[in-house]
LOMI-542836 format. One record per residue: x, y, z of N, C-alpha, C, O in turn; residue in three letters. Coordinates in nm, 4 decimals. Layout:
N
+----------+----------+----------+----------+----------+----------+----------+----------+----------+----------+----------+----------+------+
!      n.x !      n.y !      n.z !     ca.x !     ca.y !     ca.z !      c.x !      c.y !      c.z !      o.x !      o.y !      o.z ! type !
+----------+----------+----------+----------+----------+----------+----------+----------+----------+----------+----------+----------+------+
!        X !        Y !        Z !        X !        Y !        Z !        X !        Y !        Z !        X !        Y !        Z !  ala !
...
+----------+----------+----------+----------+----------+----------+----------+----------+----------+----------+----------+----------+------+
end
This chain:
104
+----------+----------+----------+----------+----------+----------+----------+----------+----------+----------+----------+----------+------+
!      n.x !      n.y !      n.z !     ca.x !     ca.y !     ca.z !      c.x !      c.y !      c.z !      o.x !      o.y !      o.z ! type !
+----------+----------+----------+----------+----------+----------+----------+----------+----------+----------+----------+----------+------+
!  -0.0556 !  -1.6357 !  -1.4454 !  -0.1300 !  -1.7255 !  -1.3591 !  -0.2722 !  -1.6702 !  -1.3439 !  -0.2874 !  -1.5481 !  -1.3417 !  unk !
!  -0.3950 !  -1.7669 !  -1.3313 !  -0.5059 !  -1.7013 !  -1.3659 !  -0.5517 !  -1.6317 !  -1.2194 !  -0.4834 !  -1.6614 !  -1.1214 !  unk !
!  -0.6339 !  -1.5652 !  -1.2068 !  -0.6852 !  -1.5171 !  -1.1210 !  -0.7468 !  -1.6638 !  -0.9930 !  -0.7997 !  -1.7724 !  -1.0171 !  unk !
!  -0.7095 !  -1.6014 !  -0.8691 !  -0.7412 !  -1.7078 !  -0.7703 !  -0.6726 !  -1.8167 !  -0.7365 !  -0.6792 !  -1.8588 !  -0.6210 !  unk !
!  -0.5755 !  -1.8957 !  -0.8577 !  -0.5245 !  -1.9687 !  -0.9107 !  -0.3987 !  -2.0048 !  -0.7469 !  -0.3605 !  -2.1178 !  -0.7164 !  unk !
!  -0.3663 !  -1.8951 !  -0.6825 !  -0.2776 !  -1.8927 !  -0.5831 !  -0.3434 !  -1.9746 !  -0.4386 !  -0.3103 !  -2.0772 !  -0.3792 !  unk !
!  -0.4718 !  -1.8539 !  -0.4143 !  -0.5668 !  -1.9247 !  -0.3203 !  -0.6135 !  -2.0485 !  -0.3465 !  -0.6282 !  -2.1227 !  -0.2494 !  unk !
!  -0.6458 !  -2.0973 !  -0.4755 !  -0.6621 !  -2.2800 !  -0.4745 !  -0.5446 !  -2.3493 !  -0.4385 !  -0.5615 !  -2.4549 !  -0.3776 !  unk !
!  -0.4094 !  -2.3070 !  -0.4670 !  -0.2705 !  -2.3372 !  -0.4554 !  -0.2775 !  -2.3726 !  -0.2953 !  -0.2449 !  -2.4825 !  -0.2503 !  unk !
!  -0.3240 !  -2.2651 !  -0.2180 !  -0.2929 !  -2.2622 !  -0.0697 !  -0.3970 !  -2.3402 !  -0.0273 !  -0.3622 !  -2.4118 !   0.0666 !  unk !
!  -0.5442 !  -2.3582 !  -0.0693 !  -0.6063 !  -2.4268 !   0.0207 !  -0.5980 !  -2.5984 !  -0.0077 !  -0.6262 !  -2.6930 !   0.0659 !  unk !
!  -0.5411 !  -2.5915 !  -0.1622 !  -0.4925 !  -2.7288 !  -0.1434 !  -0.4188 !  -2.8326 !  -0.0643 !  -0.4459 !  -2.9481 !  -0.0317 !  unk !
!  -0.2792 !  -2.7241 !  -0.0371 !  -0.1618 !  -2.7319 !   0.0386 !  -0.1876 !  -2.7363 !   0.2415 !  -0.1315 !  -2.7730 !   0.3447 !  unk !
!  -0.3074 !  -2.6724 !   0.1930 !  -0.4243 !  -2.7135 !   0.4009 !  -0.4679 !  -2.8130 !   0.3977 !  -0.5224 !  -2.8408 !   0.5045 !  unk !
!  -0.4774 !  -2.9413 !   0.2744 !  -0.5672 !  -3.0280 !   0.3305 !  -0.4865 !  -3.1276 !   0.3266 !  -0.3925 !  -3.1313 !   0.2473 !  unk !
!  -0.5208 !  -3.2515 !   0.4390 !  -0.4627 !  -3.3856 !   0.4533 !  -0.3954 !  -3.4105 !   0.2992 !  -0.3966 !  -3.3532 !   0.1903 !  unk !
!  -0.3282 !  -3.5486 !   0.3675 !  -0.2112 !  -3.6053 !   0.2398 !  -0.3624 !  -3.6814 !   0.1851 !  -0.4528 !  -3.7146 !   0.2617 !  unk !
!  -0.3640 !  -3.6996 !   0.0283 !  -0.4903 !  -3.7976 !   0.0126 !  -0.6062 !  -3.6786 !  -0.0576 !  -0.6866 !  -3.7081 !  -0.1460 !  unk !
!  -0.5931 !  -3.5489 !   0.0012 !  -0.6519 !  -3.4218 !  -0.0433 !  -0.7988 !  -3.4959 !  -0.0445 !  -0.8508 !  -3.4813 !  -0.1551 !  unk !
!  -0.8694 !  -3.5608 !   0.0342 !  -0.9987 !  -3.5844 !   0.0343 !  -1.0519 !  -3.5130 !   0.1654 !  -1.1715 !  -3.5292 !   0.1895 !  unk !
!  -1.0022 !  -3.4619 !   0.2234 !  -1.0744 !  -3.4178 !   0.4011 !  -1.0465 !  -3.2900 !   0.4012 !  -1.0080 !  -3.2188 !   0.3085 !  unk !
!  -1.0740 !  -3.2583 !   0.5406 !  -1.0707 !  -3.1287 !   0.4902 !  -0.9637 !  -3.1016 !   0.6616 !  -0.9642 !  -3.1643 !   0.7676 !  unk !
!  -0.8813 !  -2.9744 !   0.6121 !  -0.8129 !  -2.9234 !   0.7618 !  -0.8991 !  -2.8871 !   0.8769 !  -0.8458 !  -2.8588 !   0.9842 !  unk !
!  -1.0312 !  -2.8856 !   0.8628 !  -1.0897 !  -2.8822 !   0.9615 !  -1.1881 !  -2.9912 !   1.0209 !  -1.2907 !  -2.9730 !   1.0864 !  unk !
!  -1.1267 !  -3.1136 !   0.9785 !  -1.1920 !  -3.2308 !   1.0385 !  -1.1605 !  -3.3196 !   1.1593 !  -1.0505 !  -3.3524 !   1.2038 !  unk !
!  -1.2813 !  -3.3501 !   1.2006 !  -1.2849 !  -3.3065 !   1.3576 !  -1.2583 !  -3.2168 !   1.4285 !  -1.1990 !  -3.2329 !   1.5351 !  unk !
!  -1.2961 !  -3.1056 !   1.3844 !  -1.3170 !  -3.0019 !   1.5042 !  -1.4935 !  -2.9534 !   1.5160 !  -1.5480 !  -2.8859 !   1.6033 !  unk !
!  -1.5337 !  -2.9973 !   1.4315 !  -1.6756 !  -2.9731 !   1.4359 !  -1.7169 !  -2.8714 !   1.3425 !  -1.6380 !  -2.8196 !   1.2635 !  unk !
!  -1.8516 !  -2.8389 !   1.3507 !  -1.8654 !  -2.7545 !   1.2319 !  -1.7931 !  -2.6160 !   1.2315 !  -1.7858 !  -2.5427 !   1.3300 !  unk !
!  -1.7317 !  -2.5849 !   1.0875 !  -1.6765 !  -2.4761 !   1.1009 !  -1.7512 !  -2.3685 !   1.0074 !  -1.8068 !  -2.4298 !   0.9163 !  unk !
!  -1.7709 !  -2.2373 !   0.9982 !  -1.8056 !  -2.1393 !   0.8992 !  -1.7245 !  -1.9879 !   0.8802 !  -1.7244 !  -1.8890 !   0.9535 !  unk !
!  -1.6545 !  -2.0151 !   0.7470 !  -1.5931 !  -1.8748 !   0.7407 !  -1.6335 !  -1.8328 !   0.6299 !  -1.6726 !  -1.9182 !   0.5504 !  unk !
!  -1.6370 !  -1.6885 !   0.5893 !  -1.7222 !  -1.5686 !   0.5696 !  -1.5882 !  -1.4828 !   0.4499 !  -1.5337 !  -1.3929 !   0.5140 !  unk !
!  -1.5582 !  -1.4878 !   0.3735 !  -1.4232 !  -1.4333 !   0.2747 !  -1.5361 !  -1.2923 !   0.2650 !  -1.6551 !  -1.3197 !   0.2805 !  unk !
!  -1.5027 !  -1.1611 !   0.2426 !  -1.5309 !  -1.0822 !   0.1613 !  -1.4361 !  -0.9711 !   0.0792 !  -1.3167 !  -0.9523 !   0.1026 !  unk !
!  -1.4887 !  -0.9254 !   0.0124 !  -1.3826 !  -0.8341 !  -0.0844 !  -1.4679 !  -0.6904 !  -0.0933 !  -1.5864 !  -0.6875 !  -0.1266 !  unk !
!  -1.4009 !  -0.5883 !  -0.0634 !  -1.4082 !  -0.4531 !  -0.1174 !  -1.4002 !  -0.3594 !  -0.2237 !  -1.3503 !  -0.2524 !  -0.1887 !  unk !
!  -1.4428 !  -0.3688 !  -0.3730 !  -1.4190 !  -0.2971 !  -0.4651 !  -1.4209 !  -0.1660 !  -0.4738 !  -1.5082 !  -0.1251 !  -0.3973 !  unk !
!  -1.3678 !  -0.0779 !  -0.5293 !  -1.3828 !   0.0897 !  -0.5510 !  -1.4570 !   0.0862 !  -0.7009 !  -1.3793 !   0.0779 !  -0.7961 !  unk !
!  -1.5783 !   0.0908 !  -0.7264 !  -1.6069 !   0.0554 !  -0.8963 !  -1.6378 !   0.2078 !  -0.9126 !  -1.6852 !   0.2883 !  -0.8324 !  unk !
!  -1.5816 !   0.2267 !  -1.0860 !  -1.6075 !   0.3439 !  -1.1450 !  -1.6348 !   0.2919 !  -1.3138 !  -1.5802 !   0.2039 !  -1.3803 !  unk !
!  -1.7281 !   0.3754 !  -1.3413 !  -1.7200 !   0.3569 !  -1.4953 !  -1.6410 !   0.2863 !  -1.5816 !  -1.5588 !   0.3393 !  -1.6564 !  unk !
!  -1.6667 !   0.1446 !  -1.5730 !  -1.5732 !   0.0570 !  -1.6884 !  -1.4652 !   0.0220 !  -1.5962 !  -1.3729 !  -0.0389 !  -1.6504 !  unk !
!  -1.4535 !   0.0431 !  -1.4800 !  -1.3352 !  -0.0256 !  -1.3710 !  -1.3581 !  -0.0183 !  -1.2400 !  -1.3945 !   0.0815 !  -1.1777 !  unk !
!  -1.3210 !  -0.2011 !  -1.1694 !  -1.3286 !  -0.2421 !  -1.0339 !  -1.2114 !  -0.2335 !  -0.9999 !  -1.1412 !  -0.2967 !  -1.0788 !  unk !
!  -1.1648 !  -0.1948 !  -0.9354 !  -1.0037 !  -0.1665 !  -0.8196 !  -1.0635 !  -0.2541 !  -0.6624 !  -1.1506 !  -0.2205 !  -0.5821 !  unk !
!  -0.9880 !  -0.3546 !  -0.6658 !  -0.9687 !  -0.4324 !  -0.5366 !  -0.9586 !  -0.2918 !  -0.4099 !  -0.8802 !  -0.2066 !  -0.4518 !  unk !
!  -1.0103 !  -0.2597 !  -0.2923 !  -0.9456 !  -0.1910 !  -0.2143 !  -0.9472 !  -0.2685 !  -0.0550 !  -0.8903 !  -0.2194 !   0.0425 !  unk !
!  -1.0120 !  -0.3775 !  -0.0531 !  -0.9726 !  -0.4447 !   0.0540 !  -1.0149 !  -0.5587 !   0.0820 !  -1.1296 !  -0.5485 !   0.0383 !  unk !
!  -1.0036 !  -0.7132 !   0.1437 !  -1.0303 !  -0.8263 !   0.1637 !  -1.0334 !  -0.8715 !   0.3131 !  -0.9502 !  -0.8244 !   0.3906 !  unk !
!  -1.1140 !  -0.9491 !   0.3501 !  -1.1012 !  -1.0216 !   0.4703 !  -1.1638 !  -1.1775 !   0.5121 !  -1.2238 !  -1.2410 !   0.4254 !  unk !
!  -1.1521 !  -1.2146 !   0.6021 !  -1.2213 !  -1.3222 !   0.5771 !  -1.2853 !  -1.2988 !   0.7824 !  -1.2343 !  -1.2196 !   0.8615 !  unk !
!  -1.3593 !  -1.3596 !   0.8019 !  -1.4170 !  -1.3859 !   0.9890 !  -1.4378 !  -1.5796 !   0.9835 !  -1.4705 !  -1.6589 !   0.8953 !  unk !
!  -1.4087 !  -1.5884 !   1.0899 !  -1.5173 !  -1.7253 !   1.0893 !  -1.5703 !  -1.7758 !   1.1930 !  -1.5014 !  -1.7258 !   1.2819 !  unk !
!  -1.6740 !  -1.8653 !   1.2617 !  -1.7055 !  -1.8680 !   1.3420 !  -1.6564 !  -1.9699 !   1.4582 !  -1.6984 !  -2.0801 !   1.4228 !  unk !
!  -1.6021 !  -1.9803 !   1.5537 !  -1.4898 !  -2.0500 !   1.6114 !  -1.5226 !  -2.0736 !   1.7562 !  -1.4435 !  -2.1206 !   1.8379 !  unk !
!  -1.6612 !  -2.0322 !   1.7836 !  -1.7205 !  -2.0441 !   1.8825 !  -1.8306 !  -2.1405 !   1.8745 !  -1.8676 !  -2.1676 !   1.7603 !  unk !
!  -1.9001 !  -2.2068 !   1.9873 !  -1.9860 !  -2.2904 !   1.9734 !  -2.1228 !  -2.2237 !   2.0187 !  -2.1370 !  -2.1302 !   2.0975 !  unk !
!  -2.1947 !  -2.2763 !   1.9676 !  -2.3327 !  -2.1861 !   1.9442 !  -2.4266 !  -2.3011 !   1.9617 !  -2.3769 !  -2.4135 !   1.9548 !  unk !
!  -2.6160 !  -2.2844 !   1.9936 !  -2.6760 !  -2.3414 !   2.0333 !  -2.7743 !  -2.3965 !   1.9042 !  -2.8161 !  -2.5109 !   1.8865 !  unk !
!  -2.7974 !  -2.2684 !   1.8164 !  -2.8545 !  -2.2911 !   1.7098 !  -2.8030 !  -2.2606 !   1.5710 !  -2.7130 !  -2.1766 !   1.5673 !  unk !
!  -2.8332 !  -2.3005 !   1.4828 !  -2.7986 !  -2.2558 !   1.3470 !  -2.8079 !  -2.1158 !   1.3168 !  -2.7140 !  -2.0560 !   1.2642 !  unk !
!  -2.9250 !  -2.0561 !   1.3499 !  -2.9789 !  -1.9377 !   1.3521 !  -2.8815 !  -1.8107 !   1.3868 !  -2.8510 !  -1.7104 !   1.3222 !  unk !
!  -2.8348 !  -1.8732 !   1.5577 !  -2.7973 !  -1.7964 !   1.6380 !  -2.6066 !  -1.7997 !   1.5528 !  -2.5276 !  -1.7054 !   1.5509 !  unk !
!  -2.5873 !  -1.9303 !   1.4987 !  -2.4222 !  -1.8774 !   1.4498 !  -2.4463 !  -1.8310 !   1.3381 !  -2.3386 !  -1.7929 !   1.2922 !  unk !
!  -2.5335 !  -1.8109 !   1.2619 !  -2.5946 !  -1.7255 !   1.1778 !  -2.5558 !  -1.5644 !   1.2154 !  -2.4606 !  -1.5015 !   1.1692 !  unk !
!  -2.6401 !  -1.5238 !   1.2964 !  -2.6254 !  -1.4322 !   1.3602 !  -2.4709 !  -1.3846 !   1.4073 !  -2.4201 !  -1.2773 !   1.3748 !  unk !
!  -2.4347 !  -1.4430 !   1.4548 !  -2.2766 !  -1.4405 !   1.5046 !  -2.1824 !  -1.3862 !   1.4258 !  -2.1240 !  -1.2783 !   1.4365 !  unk !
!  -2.1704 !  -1.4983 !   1.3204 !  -2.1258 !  -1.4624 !   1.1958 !  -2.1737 !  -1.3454 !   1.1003 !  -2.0929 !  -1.3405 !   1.0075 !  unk !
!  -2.2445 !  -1.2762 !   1.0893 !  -2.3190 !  -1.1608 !   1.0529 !  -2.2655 !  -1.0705 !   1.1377 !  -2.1881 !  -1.0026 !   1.0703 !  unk !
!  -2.2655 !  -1.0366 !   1.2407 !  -2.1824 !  -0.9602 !   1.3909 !  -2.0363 !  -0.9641 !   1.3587 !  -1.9583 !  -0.8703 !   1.3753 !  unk !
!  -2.0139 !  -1.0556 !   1.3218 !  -1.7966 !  -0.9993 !   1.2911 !  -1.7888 !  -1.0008 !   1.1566 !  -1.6744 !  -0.9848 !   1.1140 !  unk !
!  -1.8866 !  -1.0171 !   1.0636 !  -1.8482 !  -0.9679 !   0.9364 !  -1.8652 !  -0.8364 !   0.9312 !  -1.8077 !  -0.7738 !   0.8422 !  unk !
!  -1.9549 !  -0.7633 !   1.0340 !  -2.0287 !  -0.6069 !   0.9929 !  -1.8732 !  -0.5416 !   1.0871 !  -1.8158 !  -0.4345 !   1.0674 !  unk !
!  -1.8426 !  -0.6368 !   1.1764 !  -1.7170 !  -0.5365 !   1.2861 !  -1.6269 !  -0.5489 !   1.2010 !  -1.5637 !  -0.4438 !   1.1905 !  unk !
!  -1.5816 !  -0.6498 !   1.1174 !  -1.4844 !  -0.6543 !   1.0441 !  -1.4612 !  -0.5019 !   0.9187 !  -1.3740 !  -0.4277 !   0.8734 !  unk !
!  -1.5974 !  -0.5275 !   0.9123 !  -1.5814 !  -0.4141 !   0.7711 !  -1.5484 !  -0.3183 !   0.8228 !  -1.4511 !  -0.2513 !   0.7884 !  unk !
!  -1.6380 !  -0.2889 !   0.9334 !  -1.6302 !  -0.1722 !   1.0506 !  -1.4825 !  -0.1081 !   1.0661 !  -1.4353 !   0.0047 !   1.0526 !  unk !
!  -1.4282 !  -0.2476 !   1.1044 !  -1.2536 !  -0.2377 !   1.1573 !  -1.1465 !  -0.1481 !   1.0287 !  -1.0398 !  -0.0871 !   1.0360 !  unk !
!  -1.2398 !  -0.1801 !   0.9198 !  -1.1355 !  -0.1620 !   0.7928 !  -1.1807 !  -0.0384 !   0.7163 !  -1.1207 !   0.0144 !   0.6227 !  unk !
!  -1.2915 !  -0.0020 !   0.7687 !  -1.3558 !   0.1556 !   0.7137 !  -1.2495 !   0.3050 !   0.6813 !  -1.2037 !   0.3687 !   0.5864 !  unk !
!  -1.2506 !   0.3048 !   0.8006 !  -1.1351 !   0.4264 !   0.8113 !  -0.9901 !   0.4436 !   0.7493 !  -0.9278 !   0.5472 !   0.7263 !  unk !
!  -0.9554 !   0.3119 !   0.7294 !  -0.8743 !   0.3359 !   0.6127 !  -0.8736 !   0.2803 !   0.4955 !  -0.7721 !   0.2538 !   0.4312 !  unk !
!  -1.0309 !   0.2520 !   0.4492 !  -1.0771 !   0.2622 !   0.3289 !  -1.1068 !   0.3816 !   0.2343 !  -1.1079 !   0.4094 !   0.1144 !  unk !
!  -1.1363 !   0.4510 !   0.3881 !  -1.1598 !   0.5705 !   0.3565 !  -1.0535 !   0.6661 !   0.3252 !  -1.0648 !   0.7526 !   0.2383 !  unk !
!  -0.9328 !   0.6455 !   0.4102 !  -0.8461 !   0.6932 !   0.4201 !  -0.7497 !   0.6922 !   0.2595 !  -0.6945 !   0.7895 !   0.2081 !  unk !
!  -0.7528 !   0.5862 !   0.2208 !  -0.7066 !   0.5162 !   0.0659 !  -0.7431 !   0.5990 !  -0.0427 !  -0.6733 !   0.6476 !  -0.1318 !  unk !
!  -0.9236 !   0.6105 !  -0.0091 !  -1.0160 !   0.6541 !  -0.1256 !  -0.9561 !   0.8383 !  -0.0994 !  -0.9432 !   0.9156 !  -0.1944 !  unk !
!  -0.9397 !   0.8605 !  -0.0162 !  -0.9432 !   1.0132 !   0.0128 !  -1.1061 !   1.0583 !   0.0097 !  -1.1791 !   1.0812 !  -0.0868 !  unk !
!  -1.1279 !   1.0609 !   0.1269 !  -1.2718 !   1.0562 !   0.1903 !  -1.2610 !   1.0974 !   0.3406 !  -1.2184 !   1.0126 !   0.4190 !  unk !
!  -1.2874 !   1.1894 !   0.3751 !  -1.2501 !   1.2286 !   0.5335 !  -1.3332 !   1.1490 !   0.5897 !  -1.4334 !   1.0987 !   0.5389 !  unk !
!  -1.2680 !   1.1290 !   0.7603 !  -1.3522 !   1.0462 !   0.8241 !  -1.4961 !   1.1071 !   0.8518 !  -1.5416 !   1.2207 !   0.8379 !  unk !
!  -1.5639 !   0.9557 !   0.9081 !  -1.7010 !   0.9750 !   0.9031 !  -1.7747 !   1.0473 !   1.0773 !  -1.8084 !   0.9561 !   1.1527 !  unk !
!  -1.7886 !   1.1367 !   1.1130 !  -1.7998 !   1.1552 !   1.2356 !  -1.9351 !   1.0691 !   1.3075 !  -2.0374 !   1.0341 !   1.2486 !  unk !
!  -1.9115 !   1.0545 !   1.4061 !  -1.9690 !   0.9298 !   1.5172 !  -2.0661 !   1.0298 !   1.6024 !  -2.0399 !   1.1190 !   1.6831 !  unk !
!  -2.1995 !   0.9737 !   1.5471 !  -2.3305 !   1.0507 !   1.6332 !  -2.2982 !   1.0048 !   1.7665 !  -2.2140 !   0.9152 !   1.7719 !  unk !
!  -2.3487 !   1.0483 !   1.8787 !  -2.3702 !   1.0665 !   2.0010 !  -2.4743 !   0.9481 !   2.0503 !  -2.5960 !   0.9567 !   2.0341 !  unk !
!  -2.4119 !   0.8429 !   2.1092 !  -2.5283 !   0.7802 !   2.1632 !  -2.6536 !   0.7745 !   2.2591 !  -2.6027 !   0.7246 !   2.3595 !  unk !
!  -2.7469 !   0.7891 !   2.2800 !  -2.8567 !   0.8025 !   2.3326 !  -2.7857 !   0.7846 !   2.5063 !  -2.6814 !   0.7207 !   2.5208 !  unk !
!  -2.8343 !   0.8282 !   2.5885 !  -2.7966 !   0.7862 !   2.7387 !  -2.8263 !   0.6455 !   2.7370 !  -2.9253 !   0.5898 !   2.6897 !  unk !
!  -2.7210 !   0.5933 !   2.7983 !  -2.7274 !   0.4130 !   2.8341 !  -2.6951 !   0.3193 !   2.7829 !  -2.6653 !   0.2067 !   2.8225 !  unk !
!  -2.7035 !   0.3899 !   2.6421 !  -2.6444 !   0.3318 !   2.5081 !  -2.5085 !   0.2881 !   2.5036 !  -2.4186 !   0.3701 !   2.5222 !  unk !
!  -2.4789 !   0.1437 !   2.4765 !  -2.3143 !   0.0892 !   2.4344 !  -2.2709 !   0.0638 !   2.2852 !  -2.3371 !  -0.0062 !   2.2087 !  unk !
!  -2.1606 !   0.1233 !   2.2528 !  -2.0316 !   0.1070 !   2.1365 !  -2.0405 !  -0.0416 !   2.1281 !  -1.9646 !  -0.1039 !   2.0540 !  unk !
+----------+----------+----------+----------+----------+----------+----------+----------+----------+----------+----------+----------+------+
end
């Protein structure tokens, strides 16, 4: 089966009978964000992790769910670091000290 070939399988199987609309019609605009993690070495890509975010909140400007969406794609990766790292065999990354006042 070719590559992807599964994920077209499934997002077919999300949309109305008629396959012209989409599963997210009428709910308003929606935006989700897929990314993939490779380990590349000389002459080979190794998958090491996938995710997807999307934006599910209502927002004022384009700009600003722009922004939004940029904010849980970076936490997302964030979320999945440590045991990317952990996979690769890569000790963890130690966490500078934030400035006084400063928030995580």
């Amino acid at each position: 089966m070719p590559a992807g070939t599964d994920r077209a399988q499934r997002v077919r199987r999300s949309r109305p009978a008629g396959g012209n609309g989409s599963p997210f019609e009428g709910c308003g605009p929606c935006c989700v964000a897929s990314h993939s993690i490779y380990s590349i070495s000389e002459g080979d890509a190794t998958p090491v992790s996938a995710g997807a975010v999307w934006l599910d909140e209502e927002v004022e400007t384009r700009e600003e769910g722009i922004e939004r969406l940029q904010d849980l794609i970076v936490a997302n990766v964030d979320a999945a670091r440590p045991a990317i790292r952990r996979l690769l065999g890569l000790p963890p990354l130690e966490r500078a000290p934030l400035p006084e006042g400063a928030e995580r």
